[in-house]
N, C-alpha and C positions, 0 to 999 in steps of 0.2 A: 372691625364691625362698623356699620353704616350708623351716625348719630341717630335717633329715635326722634319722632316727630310725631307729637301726638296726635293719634287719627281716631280723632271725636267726627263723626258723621258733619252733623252740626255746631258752631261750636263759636264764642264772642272772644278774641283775643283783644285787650287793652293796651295800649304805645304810649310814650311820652313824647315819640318828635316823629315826623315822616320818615327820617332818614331810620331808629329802630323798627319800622314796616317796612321798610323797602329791604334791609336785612332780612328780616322774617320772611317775607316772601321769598326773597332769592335762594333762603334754608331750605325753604320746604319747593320749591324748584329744583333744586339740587337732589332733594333726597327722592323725589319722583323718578324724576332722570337715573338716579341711581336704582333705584328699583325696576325701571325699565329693562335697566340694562340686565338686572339682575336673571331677571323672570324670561327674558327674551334669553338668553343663556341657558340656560337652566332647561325651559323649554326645547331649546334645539338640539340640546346633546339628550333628552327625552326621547324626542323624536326621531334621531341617528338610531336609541337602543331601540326602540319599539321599531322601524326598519328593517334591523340586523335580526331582531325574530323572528320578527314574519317569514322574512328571506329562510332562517334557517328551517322552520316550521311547516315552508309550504313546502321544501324540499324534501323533507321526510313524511307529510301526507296531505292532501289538500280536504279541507276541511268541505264534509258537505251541504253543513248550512251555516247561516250567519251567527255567530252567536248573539244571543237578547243580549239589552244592555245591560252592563256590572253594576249599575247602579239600584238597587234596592231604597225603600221608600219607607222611614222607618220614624213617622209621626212628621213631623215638617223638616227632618232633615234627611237628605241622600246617602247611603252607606255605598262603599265600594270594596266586596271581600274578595272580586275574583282575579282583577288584574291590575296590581296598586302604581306599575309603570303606567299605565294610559290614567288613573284614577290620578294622579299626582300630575300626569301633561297636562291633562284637562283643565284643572285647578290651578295650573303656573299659568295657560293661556286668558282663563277667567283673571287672573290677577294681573298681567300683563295690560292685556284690553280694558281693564279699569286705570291704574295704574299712568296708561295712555290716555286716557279721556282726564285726568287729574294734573297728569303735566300740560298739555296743551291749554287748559282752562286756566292754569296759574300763570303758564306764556302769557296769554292776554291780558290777566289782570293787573300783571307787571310790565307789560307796555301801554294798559290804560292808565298805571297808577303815574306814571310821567305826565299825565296830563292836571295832576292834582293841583300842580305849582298856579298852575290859576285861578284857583281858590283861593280866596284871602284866610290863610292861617292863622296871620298874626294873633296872638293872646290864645292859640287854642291850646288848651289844657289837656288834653288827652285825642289818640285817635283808638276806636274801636273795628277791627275788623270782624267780618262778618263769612263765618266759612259754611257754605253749604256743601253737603258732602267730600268735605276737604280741600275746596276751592273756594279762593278768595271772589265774596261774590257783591259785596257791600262794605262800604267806609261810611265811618260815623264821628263826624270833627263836632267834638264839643270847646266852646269858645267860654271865656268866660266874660261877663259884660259889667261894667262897676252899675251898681246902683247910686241912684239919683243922690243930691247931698243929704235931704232928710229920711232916705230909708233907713231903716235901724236893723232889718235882715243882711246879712251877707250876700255878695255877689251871685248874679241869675246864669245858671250855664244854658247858653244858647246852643244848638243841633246844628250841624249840617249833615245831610244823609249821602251819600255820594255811592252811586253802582260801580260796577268793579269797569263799566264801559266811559264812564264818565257821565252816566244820564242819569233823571231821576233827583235831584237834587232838590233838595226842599232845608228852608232855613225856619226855626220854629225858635 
């Protein structure tokens, strides 16, 4: 069984060092890729059997109109009662093609997170990743800064904001 990786649409994951986010990311790159592979599988031996029936079905009669689609409209969601092999392709290529768009996004933000090391880290206290719909899309280095000798409050954490491109970068 493929480790679980939770898939919050949106979603702020907290780090203690760069190097526990570059793990993270490289998890949830892995588990894309593995879903890839899953769906793209899954889907092609779909599509072998929806093949194999056609083939066998046009040979015993050929059909004289198209049939509507299986898909039935049942409040905001789709039902599919008439052919659950093309109803379940359908749904592995939907998932596939997301899936695809979710690893390729996380490829990048794990070759722009290499460029982090040029950020001054030193003293940061936490990094926040920022996932929009499952992709690393924003880093957030919280620094901590001492207060002056007569402040009697505890230390100020300073922001850095950082996009998953390396732009965007604002220090507050």
């Amino acid at each position: 069984m493929i480790d679980r990786i939770p898939q919050f649409g949106d979603d702020l994951v907290t780090f203690d060092s760069t190097e526990s986010m570059r793990l993270y990311i490289k998890k949830l790159l892995n588990y894309y890729q593995k879903q890839v592979d899953r769906y793209g599988a899954a889907s092609g031996e779909m599509m072998r059997e929806v093949l194999r029936r056609e083939n066998s079905a046009k040979r015993q009669e050929k059909r004289k109109k198209a049939d509507p689609s299986p898909w039935q409209k049942m409040g905001s969601l789709l039902v599919n009662t008439t052919d659950s092999l093309l109803g379940k392709n359908e749904i592995n290529l939907q998932l596939l093609q997301e899936y695809t768009f979710k690893l390729r996004g996380t490829q990048g933000a794990l070759e722009a997170f290499e460029g982090l090391e040029r950020f001054d880290l030193e003293g940061s206290s936490s990094l926040i990743l920022y996932l929009k719909d499952g992709v690393p899309g924003r880093i957030v280095v919280e620094h901590v800064r001492p207060n002056p000798p007569d402040a009697t409050a505890s230390a100020k954490p300073a922001t850095t904001v950082v996009d998953s491109e390396g732009k965007g970068v604002q220090q507050r």
